[in-house]
C-alpha positions as CSV (number, residue, x, y, z in Angstrom):
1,X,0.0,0.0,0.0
2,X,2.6,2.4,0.5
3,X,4.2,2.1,-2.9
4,X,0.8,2.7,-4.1
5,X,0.6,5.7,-2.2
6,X,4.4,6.9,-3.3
7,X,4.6,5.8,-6.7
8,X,2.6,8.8,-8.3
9,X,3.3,11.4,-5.8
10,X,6.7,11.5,-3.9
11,X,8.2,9.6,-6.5
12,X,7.0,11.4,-9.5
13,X,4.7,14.3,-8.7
14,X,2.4,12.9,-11.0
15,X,-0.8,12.5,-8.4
16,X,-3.3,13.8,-11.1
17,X,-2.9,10.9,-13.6
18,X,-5.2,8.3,-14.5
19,X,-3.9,4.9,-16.4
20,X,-4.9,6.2,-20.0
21,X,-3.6,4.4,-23.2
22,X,-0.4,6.3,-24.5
23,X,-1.3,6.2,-28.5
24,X,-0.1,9.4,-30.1
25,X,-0.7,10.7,-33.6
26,X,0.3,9.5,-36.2
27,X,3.0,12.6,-37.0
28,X,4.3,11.4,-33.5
29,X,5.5,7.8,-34.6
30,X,8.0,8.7,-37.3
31,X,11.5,7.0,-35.9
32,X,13.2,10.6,-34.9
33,X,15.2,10.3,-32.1
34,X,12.8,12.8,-30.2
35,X,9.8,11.4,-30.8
36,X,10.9,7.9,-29.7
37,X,12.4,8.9,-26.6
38,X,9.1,10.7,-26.3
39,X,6.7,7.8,-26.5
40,X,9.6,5.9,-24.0
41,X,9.3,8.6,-21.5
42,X,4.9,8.4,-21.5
43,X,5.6,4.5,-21.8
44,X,7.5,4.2,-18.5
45,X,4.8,6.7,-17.1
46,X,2.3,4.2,-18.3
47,X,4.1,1.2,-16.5
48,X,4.5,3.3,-13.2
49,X,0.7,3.8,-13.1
50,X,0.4,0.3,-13.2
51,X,2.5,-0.3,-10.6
52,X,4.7,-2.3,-13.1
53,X,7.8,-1.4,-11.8
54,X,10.4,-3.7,-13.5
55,X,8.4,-3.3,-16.8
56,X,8.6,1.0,-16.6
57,X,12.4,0.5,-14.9
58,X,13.5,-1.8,-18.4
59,X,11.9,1.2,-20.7
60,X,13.7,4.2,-18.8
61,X,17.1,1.9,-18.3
62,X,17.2,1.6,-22.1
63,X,16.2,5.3,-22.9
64,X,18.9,6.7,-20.6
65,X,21.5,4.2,-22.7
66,X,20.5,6.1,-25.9
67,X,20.4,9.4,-24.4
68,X,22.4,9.7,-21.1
69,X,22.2,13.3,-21.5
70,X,18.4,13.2,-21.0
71,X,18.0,14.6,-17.2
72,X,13.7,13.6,-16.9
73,X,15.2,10.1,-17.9
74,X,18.0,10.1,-15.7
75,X,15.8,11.2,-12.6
76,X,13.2,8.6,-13.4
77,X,15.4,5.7,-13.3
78,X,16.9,7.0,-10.0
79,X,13.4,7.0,-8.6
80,X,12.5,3.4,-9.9
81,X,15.5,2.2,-8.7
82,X,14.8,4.0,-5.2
83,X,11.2,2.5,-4.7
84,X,12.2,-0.7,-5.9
85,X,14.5,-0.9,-2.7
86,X,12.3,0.6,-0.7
87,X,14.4,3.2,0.2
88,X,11.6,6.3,0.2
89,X,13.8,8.2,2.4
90,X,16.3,8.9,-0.4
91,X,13.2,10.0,-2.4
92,X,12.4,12.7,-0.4
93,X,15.7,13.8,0.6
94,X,16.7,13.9,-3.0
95,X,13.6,16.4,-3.2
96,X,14.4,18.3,0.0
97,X,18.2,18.7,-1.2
98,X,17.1,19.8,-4.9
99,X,13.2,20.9,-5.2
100,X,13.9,23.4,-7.7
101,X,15.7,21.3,-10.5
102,X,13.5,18.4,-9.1
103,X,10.3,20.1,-9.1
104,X,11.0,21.3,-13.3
105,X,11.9,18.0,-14.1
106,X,9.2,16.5,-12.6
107,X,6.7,19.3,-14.5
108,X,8.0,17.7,-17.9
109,X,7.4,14.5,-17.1
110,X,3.7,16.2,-16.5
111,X,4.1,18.3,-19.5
112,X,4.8,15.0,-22.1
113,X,2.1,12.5,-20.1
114,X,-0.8,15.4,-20.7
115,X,0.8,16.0,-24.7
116,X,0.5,12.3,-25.2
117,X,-3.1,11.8,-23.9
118,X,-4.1,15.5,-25.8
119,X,-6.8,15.0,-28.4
120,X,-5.4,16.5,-31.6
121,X,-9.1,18.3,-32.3
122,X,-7.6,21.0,-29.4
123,X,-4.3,21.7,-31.6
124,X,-6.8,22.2,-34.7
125,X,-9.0,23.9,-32.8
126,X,-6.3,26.6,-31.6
127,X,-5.1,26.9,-35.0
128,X,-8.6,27.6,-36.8
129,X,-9.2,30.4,-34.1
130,X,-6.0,32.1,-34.9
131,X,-5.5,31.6,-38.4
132,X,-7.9,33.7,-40.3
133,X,-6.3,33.7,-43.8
134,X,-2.2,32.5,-45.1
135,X,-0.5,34.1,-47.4
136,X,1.8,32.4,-49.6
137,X,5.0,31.8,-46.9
138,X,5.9,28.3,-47.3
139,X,5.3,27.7,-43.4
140,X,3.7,28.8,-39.9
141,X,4.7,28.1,-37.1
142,X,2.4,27.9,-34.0
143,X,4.0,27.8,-30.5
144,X,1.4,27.3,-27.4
145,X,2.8,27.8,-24.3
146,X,0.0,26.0,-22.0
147,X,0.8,23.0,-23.7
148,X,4.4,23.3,-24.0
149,X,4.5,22.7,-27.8
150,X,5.5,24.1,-31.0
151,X,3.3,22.8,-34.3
152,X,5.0,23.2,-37.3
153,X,2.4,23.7,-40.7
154,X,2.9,23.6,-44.2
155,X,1.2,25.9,-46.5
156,X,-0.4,24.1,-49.3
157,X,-2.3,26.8,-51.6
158,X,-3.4,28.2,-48.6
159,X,-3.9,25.2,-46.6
160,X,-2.2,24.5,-44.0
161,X,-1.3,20.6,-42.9
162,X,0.9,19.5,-40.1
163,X,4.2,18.5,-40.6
164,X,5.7,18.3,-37.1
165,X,5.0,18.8,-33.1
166,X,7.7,19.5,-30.8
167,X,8.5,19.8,-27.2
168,X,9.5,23.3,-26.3
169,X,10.4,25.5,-22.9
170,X,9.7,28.6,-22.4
171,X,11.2,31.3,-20.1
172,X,11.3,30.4,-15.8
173,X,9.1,33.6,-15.7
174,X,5.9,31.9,-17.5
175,X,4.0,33.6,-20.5
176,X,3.7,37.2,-21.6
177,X,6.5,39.7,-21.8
178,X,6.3,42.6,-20.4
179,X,9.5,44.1,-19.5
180,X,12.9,43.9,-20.3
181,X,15.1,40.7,-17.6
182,X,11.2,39.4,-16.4
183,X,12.5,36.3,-17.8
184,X,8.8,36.1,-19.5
185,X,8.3,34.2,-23.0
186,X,6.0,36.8,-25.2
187,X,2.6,36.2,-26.5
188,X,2.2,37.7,-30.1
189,X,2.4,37.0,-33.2
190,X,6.1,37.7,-35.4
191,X,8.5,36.4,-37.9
192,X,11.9,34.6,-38.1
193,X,14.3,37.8,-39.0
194,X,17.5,36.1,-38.9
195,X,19.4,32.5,-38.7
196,X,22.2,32.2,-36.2
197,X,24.5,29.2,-36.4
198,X,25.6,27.7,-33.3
199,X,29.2,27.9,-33.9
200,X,28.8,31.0,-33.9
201,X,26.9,31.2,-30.5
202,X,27.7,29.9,-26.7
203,X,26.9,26.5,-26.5
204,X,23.9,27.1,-24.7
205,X,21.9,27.8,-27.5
206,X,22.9,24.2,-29.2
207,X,22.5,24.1,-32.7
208,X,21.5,27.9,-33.9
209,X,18.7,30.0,-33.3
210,X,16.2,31.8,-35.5
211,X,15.6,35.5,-34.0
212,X,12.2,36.5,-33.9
213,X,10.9,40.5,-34.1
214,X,10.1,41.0,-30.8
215,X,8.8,43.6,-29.8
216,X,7.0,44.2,-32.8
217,X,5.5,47.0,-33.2
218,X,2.7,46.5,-31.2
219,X,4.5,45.5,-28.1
220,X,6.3,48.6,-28.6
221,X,2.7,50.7,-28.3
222,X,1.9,48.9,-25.2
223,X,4.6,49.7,-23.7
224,X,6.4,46.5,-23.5
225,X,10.4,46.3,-23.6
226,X,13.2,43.9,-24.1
227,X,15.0,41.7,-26.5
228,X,16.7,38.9,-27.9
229,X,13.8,36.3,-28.0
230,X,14.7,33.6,-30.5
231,X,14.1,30.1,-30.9
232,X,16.8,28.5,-30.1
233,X,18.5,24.6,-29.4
234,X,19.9,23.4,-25.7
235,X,23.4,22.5,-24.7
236,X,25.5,20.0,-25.7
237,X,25.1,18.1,-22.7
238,X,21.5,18.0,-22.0
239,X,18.6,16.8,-24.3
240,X,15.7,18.6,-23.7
241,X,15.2,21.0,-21.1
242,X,12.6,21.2,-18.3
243,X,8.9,23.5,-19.9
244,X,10.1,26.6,-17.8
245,X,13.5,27.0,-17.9
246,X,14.6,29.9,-20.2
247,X,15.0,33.6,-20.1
248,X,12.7,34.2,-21.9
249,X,13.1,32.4,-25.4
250,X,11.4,29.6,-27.3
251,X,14.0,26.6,-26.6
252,X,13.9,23.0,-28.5
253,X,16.0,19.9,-28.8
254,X,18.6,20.1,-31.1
255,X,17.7,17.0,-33.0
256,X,14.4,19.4,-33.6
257,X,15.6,22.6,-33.9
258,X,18.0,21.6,-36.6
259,X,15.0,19.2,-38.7
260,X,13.3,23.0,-38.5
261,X,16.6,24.2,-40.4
262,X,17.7,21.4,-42.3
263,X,14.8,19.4,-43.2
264,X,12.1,21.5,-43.3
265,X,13.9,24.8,-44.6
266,X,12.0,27.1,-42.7
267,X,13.6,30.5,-42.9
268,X,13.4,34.3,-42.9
269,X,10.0,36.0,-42.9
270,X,7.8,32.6,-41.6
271,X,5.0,33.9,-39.3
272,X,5.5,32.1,-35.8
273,X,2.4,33.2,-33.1
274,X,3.1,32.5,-29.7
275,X,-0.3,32.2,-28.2
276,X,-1.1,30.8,-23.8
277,X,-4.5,29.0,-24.5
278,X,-5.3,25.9,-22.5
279,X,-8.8,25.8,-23.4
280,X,-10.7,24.9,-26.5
281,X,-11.8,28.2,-28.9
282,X,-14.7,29.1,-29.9
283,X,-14.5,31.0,-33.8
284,X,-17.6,31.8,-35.4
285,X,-16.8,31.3,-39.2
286,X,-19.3,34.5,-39.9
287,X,-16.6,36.6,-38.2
288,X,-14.0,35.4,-39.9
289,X,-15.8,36.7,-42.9
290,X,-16.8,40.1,-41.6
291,X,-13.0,40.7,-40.5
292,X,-11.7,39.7,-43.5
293,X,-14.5,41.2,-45.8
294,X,-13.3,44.7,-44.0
295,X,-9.8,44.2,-43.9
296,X,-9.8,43.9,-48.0
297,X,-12.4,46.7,-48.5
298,X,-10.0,48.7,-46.5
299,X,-7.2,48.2,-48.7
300,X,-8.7,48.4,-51.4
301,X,-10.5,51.5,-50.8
302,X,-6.9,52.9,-49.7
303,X,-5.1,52.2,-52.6
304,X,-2.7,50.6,-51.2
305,X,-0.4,48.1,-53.3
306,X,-0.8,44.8,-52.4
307,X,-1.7,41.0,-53.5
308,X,-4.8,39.6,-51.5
309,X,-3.1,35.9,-52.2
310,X,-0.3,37.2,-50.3
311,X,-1.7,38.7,-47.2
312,X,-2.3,37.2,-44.1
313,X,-4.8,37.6,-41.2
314,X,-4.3,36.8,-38.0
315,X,-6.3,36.5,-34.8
316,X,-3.7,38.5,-32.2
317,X,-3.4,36.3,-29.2
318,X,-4.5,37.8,-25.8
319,X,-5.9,41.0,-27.0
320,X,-9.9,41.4,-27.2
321,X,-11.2,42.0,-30.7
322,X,-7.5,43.0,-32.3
323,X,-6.7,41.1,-35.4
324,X,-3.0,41.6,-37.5
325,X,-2.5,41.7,-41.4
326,X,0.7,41.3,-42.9
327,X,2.0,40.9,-46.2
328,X,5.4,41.6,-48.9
329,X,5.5,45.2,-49.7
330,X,5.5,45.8,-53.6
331,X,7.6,49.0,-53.4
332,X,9.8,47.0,-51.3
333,X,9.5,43.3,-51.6
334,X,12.6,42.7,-49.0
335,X,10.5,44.7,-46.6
336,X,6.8,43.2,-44.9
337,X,3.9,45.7,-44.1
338,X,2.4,45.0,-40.3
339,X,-1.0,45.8,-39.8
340,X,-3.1,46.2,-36.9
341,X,-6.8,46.3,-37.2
342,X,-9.8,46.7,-34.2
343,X,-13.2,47.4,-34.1
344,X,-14.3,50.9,-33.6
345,X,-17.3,52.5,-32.1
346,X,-19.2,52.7,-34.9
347,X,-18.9,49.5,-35.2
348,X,-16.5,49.6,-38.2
349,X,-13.0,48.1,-38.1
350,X,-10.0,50.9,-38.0
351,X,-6.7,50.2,-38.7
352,X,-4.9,51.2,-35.6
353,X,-0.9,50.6,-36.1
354,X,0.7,50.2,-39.4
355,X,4.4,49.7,-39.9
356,X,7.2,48.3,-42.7
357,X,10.1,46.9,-41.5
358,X,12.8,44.6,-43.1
359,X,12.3,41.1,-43.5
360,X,16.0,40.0,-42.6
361,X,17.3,41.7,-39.2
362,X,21.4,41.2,-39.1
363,X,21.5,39.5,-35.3
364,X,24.4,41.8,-33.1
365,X,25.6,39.3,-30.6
366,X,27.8,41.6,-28.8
């Protein structure tokens, strides 16, 4: 009875699970290092819920063999190993001694058992309340900080289908930037302005980093400082790191951040929004019509140069009623216009922030 009592809670921290089957989709079986050593981690999870200790001890023994730079791993088998000789002391020593680096690594093992039992309608569900209308940029990238997890899309004629799902951390300070060292990951929506690779960086940023626009222009009207926010990889000696660890930047395994580089070629200019939502959306399809309806009167009436195939519309996260167009200026096609619509008074949409700015942004890392 006492293991029963341990093996979800002192052990783990995991009290709130329930034995659920660990089947993830089907982008989540490809044989990538990652996603294995994913499906290993939920699989020993699985086994502990059980209270099939030998059977979840075999599956973490062999991932920390093919990753023994993979802390969650690491700390796992120590804990099997620990209640399988009945030495719950250690346990909760171990967690007196270290409850910081315990308690993060003990929040991904959370983070990964809720992604794997996830239904995939929620992921679509955030997307079609966001996306409004793609341009023509080859890819978008969604990041959503409740769920620890960056989906990658491919635009097909304006569709957009999944191509990948990642584990990501965020910054130790939790969502929404607000001021320069708050350690906070930003909520918004920007673009990939640069490509930084990591020999040229410390190795804590791994394989490279993409720098993102942040703050944008809108940021910059609320008030909101800092910089430096990229996506970026983790150090050579660790493989992932725990969902709230950063200073503020989007960070992913190398294995994934360089299969963002090298496989999938996603570069300068692609639209990333970096939204908090831990709830299903609600998006009336009428309103997606009315904004868009507006936003392309508006231009139109305006004169202003531009190709409705290549604009896109955005919901902007965490801000009532504000929505974001952006698309390649024609007087300068290296350059993007940034547009930021909201309702009026009169009930007629305004356009209340308009900027161009370059679509590569030369990184200074001194």
């Amino acid at each position: 009875m006492k293991i029963k009592q341990l093996k979800l809670s002192a052990a783990l921290g995991l009290s709130l699970f329930t034995v659920m089957s660990s089947s993830l989709s089907a982008q989540d079986t490809t044989k990538a290092p990652t996603k294995q050593a994913e499906m290993m981690v939920v699989e020993s999870l699985r086994y502990l819920d059980q209270l099939r200790l030998n059977d979840a001890l075999n599956v973490v023994s062999e991932l920390t063999e093919l990753h023994p730079d993979y802390h969650l791993a690491q700390m796992l088998r120590a804990d099997l190993l620990s209640i399988r000789a009945g030495n719950f002391d250690l346990l909760a020593r171990v967690q007196e001694l270290y409850p910081i680096t315990s308690g993060r690594l003990r929040n991904e093992a959370e983070v990964r058992w809720q992604y794997a039992h996830t239904d995939d309608a929620v992921a679509e569900m955030v997307l079609h309340s966001s996306v409004l209308k793609v341009g023509q940029q080859p890819h978008l990238v969604l990041i959503n900080l409740a769920k620890s997890r960056l989906y990658l899309y491919e635009n097909r004629l304006g569709e957009l289908h999944l191509l990948a799902s990642y584990y990501i951390s965020m910054g130790t300070g939790g969502a929404g930037k607000q001021r320069e060292g708050d350690r906070k990951t930003p909520i918004g929506v920007y673009h990939i302005t640069d490509w930084v690779p990591g020999q040229r960086l410390a190795d804590l940023y791994g394989f490279g980093a993409l720098p993102l626009d942040y703050p944008n222009i809108w940021d910059q009207a609320q008030g909101r400082t800092g910089h430096g926010i990229w996506l970026h990889g983790t150090p050579s000696n660790t493989f992932s790191r725990p969902p709230m660890s950063s200073q503020g930047c989007v960070v992913l395994n190398n294995d994934e951040m360089s299969s963002l580089v090298t496989q999938f070629n996603v570069g300068l200019a692609t639209p990333v929004l970096i939204l908090n939502d831990d709830t299903d959306l609600q998006f009336y399809e009428s309103e997606k019509i009315e904004v868009l309806t507006e936003v392309n009167a508006w231009l139109v009436d305006q004169k202003i140069a531009f190709d409705w195939q290549q604009v896109s519309v955005y919901r902007y996260p965490d801000e009532q009623g504000l929505y974001y167009a952006t698309f390649p200026s024609k007087e300068k096609p290296d350059h993007l216009v940034h547009q930021y619509w909201r309702r009026g008074h009169d009930g007629g949409w305004q356009l209340v922030l308009q900027t161009l700015h370059p679509k590569r942004v030369e990184t200074r890392l001194s």
